[in-house]
MILOTI-170078 format. One line per 2 residues: number of its first residue (from 1); their letters; for each residue x, y, z of C-alpha. Coordinates in nm, 4 decimals, decimal comma. Layout:
BEGIN
NUM = a = X Y Z  ... .
END
This chain:
BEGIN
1 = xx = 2,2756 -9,4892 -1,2731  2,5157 -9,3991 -0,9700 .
3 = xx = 2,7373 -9,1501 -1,2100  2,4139 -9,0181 -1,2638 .
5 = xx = 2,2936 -8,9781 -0,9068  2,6127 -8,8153 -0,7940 .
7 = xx = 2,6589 -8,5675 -1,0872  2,2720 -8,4844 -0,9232 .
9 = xx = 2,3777 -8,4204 -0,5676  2,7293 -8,2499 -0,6674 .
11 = xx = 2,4885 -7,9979 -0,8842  2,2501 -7,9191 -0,6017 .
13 = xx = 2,5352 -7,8649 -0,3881  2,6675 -7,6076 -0,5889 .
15 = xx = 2,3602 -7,4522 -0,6653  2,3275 -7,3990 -0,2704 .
17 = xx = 2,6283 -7,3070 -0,2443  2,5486 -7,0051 -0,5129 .
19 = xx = 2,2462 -6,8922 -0,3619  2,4328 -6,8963 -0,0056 .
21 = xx = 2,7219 -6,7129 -0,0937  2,5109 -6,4350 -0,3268 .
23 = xx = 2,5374 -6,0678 -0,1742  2,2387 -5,8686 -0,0229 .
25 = xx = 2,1822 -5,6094 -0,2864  2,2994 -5,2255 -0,1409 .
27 = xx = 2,0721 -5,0334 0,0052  1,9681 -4,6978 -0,1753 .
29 = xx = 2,1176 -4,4144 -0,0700  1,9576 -4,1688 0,1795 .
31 = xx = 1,7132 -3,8670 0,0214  1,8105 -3,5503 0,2428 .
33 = xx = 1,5731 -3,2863 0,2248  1,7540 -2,9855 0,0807 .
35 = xx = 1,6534 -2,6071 0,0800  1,7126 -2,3542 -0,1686 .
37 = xx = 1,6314 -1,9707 -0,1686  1,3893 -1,7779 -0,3928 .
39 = xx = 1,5477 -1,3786 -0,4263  1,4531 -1,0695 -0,6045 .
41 = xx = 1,5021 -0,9732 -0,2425  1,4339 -1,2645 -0,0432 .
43 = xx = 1,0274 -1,3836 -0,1332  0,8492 -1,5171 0,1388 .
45 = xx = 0,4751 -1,6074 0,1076  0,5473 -1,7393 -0,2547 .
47 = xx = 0,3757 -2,0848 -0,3552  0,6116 -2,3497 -0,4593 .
49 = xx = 0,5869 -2,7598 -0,5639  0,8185 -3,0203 -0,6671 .
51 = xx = 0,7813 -3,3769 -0,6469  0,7398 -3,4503 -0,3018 .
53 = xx = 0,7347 -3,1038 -0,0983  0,4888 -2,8048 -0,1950 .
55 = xx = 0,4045 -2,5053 0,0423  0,5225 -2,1569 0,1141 .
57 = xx = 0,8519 -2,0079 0,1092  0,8867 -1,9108 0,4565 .
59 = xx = 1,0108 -1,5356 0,5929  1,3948 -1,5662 0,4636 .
61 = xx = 1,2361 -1,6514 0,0835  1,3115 -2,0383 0,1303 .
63 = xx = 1,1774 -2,3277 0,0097  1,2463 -2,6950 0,0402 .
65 = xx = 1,2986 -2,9616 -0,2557  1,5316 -3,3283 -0,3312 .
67 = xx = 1,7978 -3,2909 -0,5357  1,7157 -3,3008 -0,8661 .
69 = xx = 1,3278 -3,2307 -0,8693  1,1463 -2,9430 -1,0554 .
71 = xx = 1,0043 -2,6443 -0,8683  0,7081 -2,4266 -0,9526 .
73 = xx = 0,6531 -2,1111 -0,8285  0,3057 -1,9192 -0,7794 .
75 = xx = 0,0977 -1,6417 -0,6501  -0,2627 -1,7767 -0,6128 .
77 = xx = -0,3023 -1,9821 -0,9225  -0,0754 -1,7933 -1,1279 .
79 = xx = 0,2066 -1,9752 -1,2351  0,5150 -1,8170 -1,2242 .
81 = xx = 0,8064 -2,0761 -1,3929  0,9764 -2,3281 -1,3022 .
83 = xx = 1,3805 -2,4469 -1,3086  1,5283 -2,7390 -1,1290 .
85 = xx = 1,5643 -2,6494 -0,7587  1,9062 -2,5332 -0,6615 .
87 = xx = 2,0281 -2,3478 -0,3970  1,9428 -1,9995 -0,4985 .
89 = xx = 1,6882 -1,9042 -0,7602  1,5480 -1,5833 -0,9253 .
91 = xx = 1,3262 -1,4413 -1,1840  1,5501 -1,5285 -1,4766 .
93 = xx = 1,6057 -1,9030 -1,3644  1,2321 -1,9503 -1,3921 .
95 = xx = 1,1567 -1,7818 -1,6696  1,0876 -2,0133 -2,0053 .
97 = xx = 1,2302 -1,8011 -2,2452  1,5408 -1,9411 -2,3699 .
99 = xx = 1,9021 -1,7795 -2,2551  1,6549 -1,5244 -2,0699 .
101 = xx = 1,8644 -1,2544 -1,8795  1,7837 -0,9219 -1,7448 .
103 = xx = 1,6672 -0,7758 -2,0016  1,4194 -1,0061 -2,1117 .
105 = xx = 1,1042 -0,9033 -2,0773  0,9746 -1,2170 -1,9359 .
107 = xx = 1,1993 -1,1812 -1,6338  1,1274 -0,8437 -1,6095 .
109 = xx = 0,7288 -0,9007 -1,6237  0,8012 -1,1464 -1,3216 .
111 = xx = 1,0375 -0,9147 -1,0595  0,7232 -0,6648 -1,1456 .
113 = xx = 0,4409 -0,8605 -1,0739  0,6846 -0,9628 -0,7589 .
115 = xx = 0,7170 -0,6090 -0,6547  0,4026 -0,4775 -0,6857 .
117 = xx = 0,2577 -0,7364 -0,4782  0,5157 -0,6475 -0,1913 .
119 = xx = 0,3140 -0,5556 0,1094  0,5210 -0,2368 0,2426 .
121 = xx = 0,6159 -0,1423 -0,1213  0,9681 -0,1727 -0,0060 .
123 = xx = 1,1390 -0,4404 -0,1865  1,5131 -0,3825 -0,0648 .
125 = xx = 1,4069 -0,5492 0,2521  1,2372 -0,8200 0,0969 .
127 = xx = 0,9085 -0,8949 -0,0308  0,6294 -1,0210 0,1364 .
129 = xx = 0,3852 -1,1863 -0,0943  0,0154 -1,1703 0,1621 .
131 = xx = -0,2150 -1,4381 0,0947  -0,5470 -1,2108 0,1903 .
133 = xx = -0,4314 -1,0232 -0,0978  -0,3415 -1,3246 -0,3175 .
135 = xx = -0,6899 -1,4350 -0,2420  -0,8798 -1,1736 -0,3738 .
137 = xx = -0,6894 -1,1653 -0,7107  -0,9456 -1,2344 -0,9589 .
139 = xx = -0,6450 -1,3249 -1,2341  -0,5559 -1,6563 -1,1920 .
141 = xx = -0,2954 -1,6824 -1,5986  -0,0397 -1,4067 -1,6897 .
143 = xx = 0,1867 -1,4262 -2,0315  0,4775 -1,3012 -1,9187 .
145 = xx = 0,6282 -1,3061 -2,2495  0,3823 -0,9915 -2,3150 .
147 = xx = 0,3110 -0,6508 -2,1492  0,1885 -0,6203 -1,8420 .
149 = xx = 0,1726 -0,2850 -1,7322  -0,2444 -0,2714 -1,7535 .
151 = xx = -0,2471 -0,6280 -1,5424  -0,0392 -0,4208 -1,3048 .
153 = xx = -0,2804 -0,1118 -1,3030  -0,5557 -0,3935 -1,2982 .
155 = xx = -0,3961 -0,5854 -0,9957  -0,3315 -0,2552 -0,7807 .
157 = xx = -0,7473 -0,1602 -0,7959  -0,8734 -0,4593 -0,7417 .
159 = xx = -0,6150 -0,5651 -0,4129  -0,7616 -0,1613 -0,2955 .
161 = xx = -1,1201 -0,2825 -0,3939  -1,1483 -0,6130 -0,2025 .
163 = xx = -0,8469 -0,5374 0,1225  -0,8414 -0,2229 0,1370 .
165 = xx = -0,4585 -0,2424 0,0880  -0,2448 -0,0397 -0,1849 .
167 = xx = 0,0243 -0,0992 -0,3425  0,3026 0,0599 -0,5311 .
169 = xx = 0,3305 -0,0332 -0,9055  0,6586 -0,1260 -1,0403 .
171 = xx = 0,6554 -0,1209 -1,3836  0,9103 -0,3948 -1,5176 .
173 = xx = 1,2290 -0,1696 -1,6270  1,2303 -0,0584 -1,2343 .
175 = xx = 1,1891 -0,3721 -1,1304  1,4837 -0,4899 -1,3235 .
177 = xx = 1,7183 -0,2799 -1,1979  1,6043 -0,3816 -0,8254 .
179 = xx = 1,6480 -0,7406 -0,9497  1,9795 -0,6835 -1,0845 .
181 = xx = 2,1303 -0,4806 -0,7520  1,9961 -0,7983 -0,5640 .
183 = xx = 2,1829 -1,0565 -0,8269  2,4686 -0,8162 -0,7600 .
185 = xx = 2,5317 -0,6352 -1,1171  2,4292 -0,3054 -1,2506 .
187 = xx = 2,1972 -0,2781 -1,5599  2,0955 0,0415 -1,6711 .
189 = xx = 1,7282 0,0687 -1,8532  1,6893 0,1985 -2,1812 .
191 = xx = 1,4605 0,5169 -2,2145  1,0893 0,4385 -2,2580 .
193 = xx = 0,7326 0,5684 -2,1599  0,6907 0,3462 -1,9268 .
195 = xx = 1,0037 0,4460 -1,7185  1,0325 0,8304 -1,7873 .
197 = xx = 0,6632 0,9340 -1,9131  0,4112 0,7698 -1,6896 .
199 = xx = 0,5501 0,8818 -1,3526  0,5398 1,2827 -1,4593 .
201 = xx = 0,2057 1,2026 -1,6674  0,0288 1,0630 -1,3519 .
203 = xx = 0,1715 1,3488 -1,1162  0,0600 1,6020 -1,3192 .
205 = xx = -0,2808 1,4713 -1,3904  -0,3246 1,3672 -1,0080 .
207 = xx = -0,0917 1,5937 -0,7986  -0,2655 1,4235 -0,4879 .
209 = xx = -0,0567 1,0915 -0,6119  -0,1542 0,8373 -0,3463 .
211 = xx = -0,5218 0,9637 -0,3589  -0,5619 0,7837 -0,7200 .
213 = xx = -0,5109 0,4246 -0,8425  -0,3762 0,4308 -1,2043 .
215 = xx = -0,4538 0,1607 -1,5154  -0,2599 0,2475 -1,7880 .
217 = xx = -0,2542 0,0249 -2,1644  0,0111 0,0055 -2,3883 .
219 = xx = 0,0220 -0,1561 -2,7305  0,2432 -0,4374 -2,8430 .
221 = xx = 0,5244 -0,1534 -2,9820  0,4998 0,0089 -2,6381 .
223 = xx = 0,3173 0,3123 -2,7184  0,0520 0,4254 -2,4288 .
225 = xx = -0,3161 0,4150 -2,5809  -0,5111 0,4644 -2,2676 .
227 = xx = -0,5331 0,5852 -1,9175  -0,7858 0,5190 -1,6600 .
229 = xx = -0,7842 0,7360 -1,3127  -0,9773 0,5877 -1,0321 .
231 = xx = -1,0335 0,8038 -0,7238  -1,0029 0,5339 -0,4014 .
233 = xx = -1,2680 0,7092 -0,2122  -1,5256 0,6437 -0,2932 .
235 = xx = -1,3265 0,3910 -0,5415  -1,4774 0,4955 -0,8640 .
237 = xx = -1,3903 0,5907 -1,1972  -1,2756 0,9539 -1,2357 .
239 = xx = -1,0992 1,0671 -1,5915  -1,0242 0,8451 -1,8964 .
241 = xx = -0,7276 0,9718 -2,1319  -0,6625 0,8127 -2,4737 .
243 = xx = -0,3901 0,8694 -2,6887  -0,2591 0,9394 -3,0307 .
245 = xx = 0,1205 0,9195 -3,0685  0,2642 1,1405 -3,3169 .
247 = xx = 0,6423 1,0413 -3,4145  0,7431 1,3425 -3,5884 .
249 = xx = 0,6747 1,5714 -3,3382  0,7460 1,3221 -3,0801 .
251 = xx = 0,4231 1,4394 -2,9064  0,1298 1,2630 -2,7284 .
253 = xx = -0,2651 1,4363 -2,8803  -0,4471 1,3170 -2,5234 .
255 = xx = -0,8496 1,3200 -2,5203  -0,9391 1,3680 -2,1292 .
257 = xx = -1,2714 1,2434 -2,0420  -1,4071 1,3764 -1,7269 .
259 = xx = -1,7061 1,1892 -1,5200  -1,8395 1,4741 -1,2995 .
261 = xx = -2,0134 1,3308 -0,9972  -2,0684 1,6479 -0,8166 .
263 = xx = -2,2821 1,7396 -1,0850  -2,4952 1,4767 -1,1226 .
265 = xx = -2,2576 1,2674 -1,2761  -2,2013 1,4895 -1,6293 .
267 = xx = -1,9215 1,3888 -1,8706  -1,6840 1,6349 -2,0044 .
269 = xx = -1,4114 1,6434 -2,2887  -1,1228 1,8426 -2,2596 .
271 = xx = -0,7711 1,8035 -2,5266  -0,3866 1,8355 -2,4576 .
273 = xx = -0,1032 1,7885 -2,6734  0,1958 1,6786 -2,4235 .
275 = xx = 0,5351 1,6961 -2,5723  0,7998 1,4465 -2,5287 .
277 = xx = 1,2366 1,4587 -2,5760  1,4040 1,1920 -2,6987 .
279 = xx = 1,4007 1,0167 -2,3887  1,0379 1,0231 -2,3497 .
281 = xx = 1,0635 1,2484 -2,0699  0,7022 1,5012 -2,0362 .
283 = xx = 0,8873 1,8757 -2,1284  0,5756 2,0638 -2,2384 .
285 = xx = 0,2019 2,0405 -2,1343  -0,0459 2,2531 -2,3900 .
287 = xx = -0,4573 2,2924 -2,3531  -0,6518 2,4993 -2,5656 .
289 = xx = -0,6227 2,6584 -2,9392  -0,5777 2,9448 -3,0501 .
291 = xx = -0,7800 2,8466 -3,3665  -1,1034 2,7645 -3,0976 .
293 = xx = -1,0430 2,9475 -2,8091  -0,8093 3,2080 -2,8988 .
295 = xx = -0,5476 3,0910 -2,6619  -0,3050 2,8366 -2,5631 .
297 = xx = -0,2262 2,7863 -2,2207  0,1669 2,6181 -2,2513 .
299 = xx = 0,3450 2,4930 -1,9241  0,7185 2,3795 -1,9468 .
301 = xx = 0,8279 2,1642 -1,7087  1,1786 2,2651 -1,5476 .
303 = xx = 1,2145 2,0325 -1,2516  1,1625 1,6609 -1,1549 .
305 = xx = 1,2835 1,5566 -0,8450  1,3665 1,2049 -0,7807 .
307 = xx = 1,0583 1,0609 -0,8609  1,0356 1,2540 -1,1948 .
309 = xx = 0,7520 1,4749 -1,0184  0,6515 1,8133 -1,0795 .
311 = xx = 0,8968 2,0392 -0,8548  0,9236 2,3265 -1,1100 .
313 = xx = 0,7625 2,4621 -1,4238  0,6684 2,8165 -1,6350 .
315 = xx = 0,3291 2,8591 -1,7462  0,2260 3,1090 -2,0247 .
317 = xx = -0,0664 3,2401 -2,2444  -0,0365 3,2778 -2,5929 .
319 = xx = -0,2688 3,4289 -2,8002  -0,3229 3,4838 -3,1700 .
321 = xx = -0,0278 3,6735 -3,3244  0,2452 3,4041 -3,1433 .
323 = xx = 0,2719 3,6133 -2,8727  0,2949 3,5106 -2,4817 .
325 = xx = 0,0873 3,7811 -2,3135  0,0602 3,6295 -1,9629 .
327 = xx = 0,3838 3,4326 -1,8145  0,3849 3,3123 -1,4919 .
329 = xx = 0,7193 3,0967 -1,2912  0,5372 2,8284 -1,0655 .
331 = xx = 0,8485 2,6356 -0,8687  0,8750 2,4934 -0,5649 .
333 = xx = 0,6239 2,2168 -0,5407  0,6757 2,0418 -0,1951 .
335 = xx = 0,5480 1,6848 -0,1612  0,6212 1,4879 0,1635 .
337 = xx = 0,7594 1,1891 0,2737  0,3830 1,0218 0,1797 .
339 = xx = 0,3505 1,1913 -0,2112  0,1157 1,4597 -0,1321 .
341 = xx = 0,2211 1,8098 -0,2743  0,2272 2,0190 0,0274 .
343 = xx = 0,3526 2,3887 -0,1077  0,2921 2,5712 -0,4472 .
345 = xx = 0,4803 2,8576 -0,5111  0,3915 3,1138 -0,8125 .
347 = xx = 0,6196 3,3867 -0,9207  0,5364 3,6593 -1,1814 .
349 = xx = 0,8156 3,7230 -1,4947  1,0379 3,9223 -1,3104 .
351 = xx = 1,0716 3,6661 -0,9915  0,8448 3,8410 -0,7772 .
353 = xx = 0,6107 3,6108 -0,5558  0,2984 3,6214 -0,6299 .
355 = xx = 0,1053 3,3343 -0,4491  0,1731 3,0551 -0,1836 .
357 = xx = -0,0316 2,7595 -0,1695  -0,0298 2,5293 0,1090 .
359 = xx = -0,2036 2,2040 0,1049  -0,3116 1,9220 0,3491 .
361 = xx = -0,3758 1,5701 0,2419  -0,3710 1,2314 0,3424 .
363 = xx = -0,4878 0,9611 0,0907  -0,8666 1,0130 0,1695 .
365 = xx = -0,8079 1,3732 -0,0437  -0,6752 1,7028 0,0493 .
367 = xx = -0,7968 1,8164 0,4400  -0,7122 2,1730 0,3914 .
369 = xx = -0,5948 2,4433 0,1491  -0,4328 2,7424 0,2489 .
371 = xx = -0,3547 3,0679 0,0543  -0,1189 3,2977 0,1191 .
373 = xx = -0,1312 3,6419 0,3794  -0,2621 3,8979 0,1073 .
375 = xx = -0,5499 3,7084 -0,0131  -0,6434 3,4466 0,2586 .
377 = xx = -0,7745 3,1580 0,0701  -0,8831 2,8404 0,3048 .
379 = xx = -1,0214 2,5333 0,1704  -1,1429 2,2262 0,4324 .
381 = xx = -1,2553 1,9119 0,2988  -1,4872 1,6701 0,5935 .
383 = xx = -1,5371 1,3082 0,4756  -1,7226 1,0539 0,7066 .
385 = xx = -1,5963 0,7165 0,8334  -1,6221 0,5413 0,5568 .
387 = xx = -1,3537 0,8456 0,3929  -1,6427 0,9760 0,1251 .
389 = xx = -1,6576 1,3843 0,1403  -1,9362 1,5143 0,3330 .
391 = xx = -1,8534 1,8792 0,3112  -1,6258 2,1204 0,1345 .
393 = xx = -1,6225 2,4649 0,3023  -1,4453 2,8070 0,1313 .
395 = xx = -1,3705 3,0739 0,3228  -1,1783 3,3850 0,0879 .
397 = xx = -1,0969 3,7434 0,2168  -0,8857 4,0204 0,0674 .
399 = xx = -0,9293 4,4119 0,1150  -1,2377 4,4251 -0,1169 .
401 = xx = -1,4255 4,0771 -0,0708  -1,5400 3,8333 0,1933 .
403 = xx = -1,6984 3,5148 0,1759  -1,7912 3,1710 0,2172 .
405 = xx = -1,8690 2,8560 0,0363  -2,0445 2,5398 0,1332 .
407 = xx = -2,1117 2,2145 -0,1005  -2,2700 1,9491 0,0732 .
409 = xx = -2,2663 1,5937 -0,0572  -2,4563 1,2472 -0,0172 .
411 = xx = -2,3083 0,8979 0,0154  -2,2106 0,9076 -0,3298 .
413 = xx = -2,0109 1,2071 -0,3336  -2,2675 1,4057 -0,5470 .
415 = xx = -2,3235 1,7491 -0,4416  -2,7241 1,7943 -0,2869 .
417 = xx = -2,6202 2,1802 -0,1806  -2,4204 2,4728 -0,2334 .
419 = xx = -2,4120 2,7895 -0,0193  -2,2468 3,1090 -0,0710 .
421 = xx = -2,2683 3,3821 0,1909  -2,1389 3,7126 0,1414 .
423 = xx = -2,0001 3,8594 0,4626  -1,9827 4,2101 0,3677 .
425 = xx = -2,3198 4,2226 0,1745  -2,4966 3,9519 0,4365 .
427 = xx = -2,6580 3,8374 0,1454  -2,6850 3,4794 0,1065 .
429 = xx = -2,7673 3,1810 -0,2172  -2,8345 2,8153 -0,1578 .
431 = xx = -2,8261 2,5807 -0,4497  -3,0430 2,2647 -0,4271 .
433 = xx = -2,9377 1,9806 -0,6163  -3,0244 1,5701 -0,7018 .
435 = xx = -2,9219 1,3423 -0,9618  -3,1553 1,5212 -1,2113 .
437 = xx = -3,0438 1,8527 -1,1798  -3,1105 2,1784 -1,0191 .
439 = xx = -3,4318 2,1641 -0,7462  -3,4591 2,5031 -0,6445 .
441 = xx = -3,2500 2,8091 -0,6213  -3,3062 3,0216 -0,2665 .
443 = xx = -3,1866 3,3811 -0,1785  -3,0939 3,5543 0,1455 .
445 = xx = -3,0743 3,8751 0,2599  -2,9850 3,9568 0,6458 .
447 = xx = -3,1301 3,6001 0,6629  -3,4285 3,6905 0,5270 .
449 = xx = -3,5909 3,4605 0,2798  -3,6484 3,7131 -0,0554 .
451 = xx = -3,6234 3,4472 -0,3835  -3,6867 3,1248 -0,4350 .
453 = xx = -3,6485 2,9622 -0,8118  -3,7976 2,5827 -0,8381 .
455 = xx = -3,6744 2,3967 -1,1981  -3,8104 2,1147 -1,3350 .
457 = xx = -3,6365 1,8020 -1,3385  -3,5237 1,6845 -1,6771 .
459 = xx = -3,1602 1,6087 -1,6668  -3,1198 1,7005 -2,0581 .
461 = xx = -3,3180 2,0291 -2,0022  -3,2797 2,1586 -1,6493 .
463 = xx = -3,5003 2,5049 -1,6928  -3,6496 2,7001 -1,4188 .
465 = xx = -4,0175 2,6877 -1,3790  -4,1315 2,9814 -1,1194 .
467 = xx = -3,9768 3,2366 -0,9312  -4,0960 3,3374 -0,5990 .
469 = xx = -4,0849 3,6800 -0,3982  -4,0631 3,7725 -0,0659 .
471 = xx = -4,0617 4,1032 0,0877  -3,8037 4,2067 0,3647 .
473 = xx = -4,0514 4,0140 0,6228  -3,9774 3,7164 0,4250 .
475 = xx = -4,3635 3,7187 0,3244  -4,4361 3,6199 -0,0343 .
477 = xx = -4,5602 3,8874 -0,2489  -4,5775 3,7092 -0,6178 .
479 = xx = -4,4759 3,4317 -0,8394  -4,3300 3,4278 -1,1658 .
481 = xx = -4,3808 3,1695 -1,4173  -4,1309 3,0782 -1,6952 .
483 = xx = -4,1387 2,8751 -2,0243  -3,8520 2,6253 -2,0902 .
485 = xx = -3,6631 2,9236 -2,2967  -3,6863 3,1904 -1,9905 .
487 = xx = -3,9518 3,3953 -2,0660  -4,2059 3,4732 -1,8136 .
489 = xx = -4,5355 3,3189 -1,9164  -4,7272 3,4561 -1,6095 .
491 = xx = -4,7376 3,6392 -1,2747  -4,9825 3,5734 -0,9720 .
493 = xx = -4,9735 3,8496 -0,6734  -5,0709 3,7262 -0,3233 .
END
């Protein structure tokens, strides 16, 4: 019984001694906060999360993260990728397709998107991500792993739409060779009609660049199907171009549809064939037929300058038999520092000039239009505050012929008048108009009233009803009265 009592207290004894002598356990080691760097150009304004920090990546494109979390990138709700936060990161570390590099189109997609968004559409000193605009993007998912050249187009109207601001698209081959001066290599993009088509295409088909906002779709082989051209004020729908690629020819069959809100909002149709080279550049631009119309009108394009605009090109008519009967050298289109052609030069075949052309614009539309000594041509454009044209007034003069034009229109920007005055003659027309059609046709002599037509208003059938005339008092003498083919049905004397 003692053995066992002692064998008892020698056990607890050494059991206390254990627990006594045991170690507090190491504490875990401190968690710095650590801060990497998001770059296609430094981003700042660019939603990010990991595990414990989330926010926005302030003005030097930085962002802040423990070592070894996960960080997601955004703009709005879009998700951009995400890649285990290091110290520097950029479109190809986020992207999710595998071994992706700068070619991929994923990473290009992203540096696009990226770019476009830039507030001063000048990424080499960064990019600056706004959230007013991020806010009023209606997209919230983009597959980056697909193209996005319409999203762009889409993006770019809507931002104008709802801020007022405007961007510069960058479609993704441009944007990859920003991307790749930033990550410090070179990479040179492969021709496409992305990179050496659109930018001519939308000159051409604009000339007043920064007065349009573009959409343009492409199909999954790359091929351009549609174009949409939206004037910005008002912001509306203007043309609508699709297209029919033809490989053996290497040309482009374009349909232009043309929505004609100065009159009454009429659509139009007219056809091009635009041939390409073999690096999709825009050589040759041809309306008409000589099977319909007896004529092609064929302009070759001689000059780009750097941003594959118009500078130079020769313009002829051919008729039936093959021959060119009319050829014309325009060169020497001007633009300035803000994209607005500002000079048009045209030459005849043997070099001599022919015509000068100077232009005024600003992004509203062109101001003024100016034509050269011999036959001075003037055109001024007045919009109100909120930039819609009010007015468009035409004054011409050479040795034989002087006058002016007037078109007056409403809140909508469809014409409600047009006035021509003849300042040699003094003879005067005003043209009445509303979303129906013609209202009534007036004539002027020395200021004297001396016609005046009224027309009925069907918009399918817009046909003159009566005819009334004054004498050279301006005091009515009779009235004509027309069916809807012309013809005079009856006459009543005063």
């Amino acid at each position: 019984m003692r053995r066992y009592f002692l064998v008892c207290i020698l056990s607890a004894i050494l059991i206390s001694c254990s627990t006594e002598d045991k170690p507090d356990p190491l504490p875990k080691p401190a968690q710095y906060t650590m801060q990497g760097i998001f770059v296609d150009s430094p981003v700042s304004g660019l939603r990010y999360e990991t595990e414990t920090h989330s926010g926005f990546t302030d003005e030097n494109g930085k962002y802040n993260y423990e070592e070894g979390e996960i960080v997601t990138f955004y703009i709005g709700d879009i998700m951009l990728g995400s890649a285990e936060a290091t110290g520097e990161l950029s479109p190809i570390s986020i992207a999710s397709t595998s071994n992706a590099d700068i070619k991929t189109l994923e990473v290009q997609n992203i540096a696009a998107l990226l770019q476009t968004l830039d507030l001063d559409g000048n990424s080499s000193n960064g990019i600056v991500i706004d959230q007013e605009m991020v806010e009023n993007l209606s997209i919230t998912e983009i597959d980056f792993t697909k193209p996005i050249v319409q999203i762009l187009g889409e993006i770019t109207l809507e931002v104008f739409e709802n801020t007022g601001s405007e961007l510069k698209i960058v479609y993704p081959e441009m944007a990859a060779v920003h991307l790749s001066q930033t990550l410090g290599f070179v990479f040179e993009p492969k021709a496409s009609l992305i990179l050496n088509f659109l930018p001519t295409f939308s000159n051409y088909f604009s000339e007043l660049n920064k007065a349009v906002n573009w959409i343009h779709e492409f199909n999954e082989e790359g091929m351009i199907v549609k174009s949409s051209k939206y004037e910005k004020f008002p912001s509306r729908l203007k043309e609508k171009f699709t297209f029919i690629y033809s490989p053996e020819s290497n040309h482009l069959k374009v349909e232009k549809k043309t929505i004609n809100y100065y009159q009454y909002g009429k659509e139009y149709t007219s056809t091009f064939n635009l041939y390409l080279d073999e690096d999709f550049y825009l050589k040759e631009i041809v309306s008409g037929s000589i099977a319909t119309d007896g004529f092609e009108d064929v302009r070759t394009i001689i000059e780009l300058n750097e941003n594959k605009w118009i500078t130079s090109l020769v313009s002829k008519i051919i008729r039936e038999g093959g021959e060119a009967t009319e050829v014309r050298r325009i060169r020497d289109f001007v633009y300035n520092s803000e994209g607005f052609r500002t000079e048009g030069r045209s030459y005849d075949i043997s070099g001599e000039l022919t015509s000068v052309i100077i232009r005024t614009a600003t992004e509203v539309g062109e101001i003024k239009t100016e034509g050269n000594e011999e036959v001075s041509d003037i055109i001024q454009y007045f919009y109100r505050s909120d930039n819609t044209l009010e007015m468009e007034l035409v004054q011409y003069e050479d040795e034989n012929i002087k006058f002016e034009h007037t078109s007056e229109y409403d809140e909508n920007e469809a014409i409600i008048s047009y006035t021509r005055k003849d300042l040699i003659d003094n003879r005067t027309t005003v043209r009445y108009y509303d979303a129906r059609g013609t209202l009534s046709f007036e004539v002027y002599k020395f200021e004297v009233l001396r016609g005046k037509t009224y027309y009925n208003l069907d918009p399918q059938n817009n046909y003159k009803l009566k005819t009334e005339y004054y004498d050279s008092e301006g005091i009515l003498e009779y009235t004509d009265y027309f069916d809807e083919n012309g013809n005079v049905i009856d006459t009543v004397y005063e």
